[in-house]
N, C-alpha and C positions, 0 to 999 in steps of 0.2 A: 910774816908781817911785812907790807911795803912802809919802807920809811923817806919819806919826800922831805927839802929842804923848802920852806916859803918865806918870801919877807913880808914884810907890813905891803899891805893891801893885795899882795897876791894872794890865787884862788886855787882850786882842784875841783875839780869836776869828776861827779860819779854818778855813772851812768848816763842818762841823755839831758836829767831834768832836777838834778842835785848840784849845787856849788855854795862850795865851803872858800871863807874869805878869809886871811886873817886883818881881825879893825884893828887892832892895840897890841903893843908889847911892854910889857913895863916888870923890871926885874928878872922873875921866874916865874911870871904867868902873861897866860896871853888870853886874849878875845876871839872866839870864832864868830862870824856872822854865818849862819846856814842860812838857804835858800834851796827850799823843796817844797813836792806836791803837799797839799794839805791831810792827802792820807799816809804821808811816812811820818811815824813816829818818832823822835828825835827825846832820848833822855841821858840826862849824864848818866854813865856805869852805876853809880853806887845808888843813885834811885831806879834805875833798872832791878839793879839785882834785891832790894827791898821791896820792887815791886814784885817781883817774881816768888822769894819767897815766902811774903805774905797770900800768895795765889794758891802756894802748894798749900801751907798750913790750913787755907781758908778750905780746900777741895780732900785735904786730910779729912776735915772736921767732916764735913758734909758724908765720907763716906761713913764716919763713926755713927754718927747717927742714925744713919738709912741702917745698918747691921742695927743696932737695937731693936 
C-alpha cells in the first residue's frame, strides 16, 4: 500500500486522467473531491463490497434454479 501525505486542497493524480483533491478536513474525517472519466467507477468500500456480494448470491441463485 502507498501511503501519501496531502493537505487541504492538495491532489494525486492516478494515472493520466484521474485526480483526487482533498476539499475539507474537519476532526477525523476528510472530503475527497475525485475527478475521473465517466466510465470509472468510483464507490466507497463498503458499498462496493455489498455490492459485490449481492452479485454472487444473485448468480448463486440463478445457478440453483437453471439445476432444477
Amino acid at each position: 500500500m502507498l501511503i501519501l501525505t496531502r493537505k487541504l486542497g492538495e491532489s494525486l493524480i492516478i494515472g493520466d486522467k484521474t485526480v483526487i483533491t482533498v476539499t475539507d478536513i474537519k476532526k477525523n474525517q476528510i472530503k475527497l473531491g475525485i475527478n475521473a472519466p465517466k466510465n470509472v467507477s468510483i464507490c466507497r468500500e463498503e458499498v462496493f463490497e455489498k455490492i459485490k456480494k449481492e452479485n454472487l448470491l444473485s448468480s448463486a441463485s440463478g445457478v440453483i434454479k437453471h439445476l432444477r
